[in-house]
C-alpha positions in Angstrom: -99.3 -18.4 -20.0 -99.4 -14.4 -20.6 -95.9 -14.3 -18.9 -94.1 -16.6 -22.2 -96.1 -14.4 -24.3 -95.1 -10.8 -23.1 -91.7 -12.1 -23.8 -91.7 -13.4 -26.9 -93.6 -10.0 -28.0 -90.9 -8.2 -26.3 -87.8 -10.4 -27.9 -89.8 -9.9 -31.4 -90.0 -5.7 -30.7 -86.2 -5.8 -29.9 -85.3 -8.1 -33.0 -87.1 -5.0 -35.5 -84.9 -2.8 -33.6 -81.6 -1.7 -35.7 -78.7 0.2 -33.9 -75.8 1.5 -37.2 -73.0 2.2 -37.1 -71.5 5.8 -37.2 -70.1 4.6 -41.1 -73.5 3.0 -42.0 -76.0 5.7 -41.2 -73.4 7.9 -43.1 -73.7 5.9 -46.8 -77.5 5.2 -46.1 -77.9 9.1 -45.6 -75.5 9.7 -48.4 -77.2 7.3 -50.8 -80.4 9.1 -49.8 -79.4 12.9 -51.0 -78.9 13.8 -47.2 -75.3 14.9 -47.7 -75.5 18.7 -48.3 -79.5 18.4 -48.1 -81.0 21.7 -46.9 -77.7 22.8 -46.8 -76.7 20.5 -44.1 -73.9 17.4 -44.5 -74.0 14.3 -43.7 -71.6 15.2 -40.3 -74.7 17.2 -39.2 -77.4 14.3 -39.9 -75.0 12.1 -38.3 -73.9 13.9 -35.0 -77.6 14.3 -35.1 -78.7 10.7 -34.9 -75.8 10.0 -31.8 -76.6 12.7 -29.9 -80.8 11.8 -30.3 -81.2 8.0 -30.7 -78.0 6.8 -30.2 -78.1 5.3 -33.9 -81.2 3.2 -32.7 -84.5 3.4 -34.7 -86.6 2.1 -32.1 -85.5 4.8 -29.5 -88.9 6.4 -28.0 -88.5 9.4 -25.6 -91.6 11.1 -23.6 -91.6 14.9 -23.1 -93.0 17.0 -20.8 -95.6 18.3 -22.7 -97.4 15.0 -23.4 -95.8 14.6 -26.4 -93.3 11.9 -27.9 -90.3 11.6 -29.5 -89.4 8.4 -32.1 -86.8 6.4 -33.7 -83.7 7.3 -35.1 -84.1 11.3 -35.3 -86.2 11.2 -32.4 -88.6 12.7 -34.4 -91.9 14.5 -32.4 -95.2 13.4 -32.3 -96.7 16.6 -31.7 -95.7 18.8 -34.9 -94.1 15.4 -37.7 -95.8 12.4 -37.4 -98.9 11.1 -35.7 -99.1 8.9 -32.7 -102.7 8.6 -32.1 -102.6 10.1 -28.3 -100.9 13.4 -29.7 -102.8 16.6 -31.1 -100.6 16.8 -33.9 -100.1 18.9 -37.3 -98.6 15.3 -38.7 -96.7 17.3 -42.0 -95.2 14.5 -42.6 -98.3 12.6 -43.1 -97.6 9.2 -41.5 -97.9 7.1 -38.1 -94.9 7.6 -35.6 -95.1 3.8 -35.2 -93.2 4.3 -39.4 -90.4 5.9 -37.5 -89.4 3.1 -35.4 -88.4 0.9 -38.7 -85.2 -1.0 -39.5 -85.7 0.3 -42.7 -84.9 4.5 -42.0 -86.3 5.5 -45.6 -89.7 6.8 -44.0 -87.6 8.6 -41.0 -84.7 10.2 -43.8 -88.1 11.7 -46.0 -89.5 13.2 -42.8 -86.2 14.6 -41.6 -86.2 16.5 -44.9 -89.3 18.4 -44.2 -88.2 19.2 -40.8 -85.7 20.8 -41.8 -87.8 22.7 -44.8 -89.2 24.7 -42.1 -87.5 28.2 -41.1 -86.4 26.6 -37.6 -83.8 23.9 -40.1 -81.7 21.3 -38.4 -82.8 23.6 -34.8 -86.0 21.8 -34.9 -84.4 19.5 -32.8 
């Protein structure tokens, strides 16, 4: 019986999951004020998604340090967002579990006060 529901849990996690397209993320972060944001375009929020998540916003990495990486800016447990295992600053105020959304609005805000900190777009 706990084997049918492990997978339907798992098959509901990876239906949430949403992978864009290089042109999608683009007018999303566009239509969000990303392009030019900080003074960095939408090629550098873009290239910045790829090379991180791979466009997926349920992508979860583990560090070294203990600490964890989520959705599509792989944004860090540690100094962003809070993961409840993590001693964290949380500036952006939220739960990493926000991150992993379909819906990137949560991940785009928090991506702007990364990069309001001296380190910018190098944060990552």
């Amino acid at each position: 019986m706990k084997a049918p529901l492990l997978l339907l849990l798992a098959l509901l996690a990876i239906a949430d999951a949403k992978v864009f397209t290089r042109c999608e993320l683009a007018r999303k972060l566009k239509a969000a004020g990303m392009d030019g944001y900080h003074g960095y375009g939408l090629a550098n929020w873009v290239c910045l998604a790829k090379w991180e998540s791979s466009y997926n916003t349920d992508a979860i990495n583990h560090n070294t340090d203990g600490s964890t990486d989520y959705g599509i800016f792989q944004i860090n447990s540690r100094w962003w967002c809070n993961n409840h295992r993590t001693v964290t600053a949380n500036a952006c105020h939220i739960d990493c579990s926000q991150l992993l959304s379909p819906n990137i609005d949560v991940a785009i805000q928090c991506a702007k006060r990364v990069v309001q900190d001296p380190n910018g777009i190098g944060a990552w």
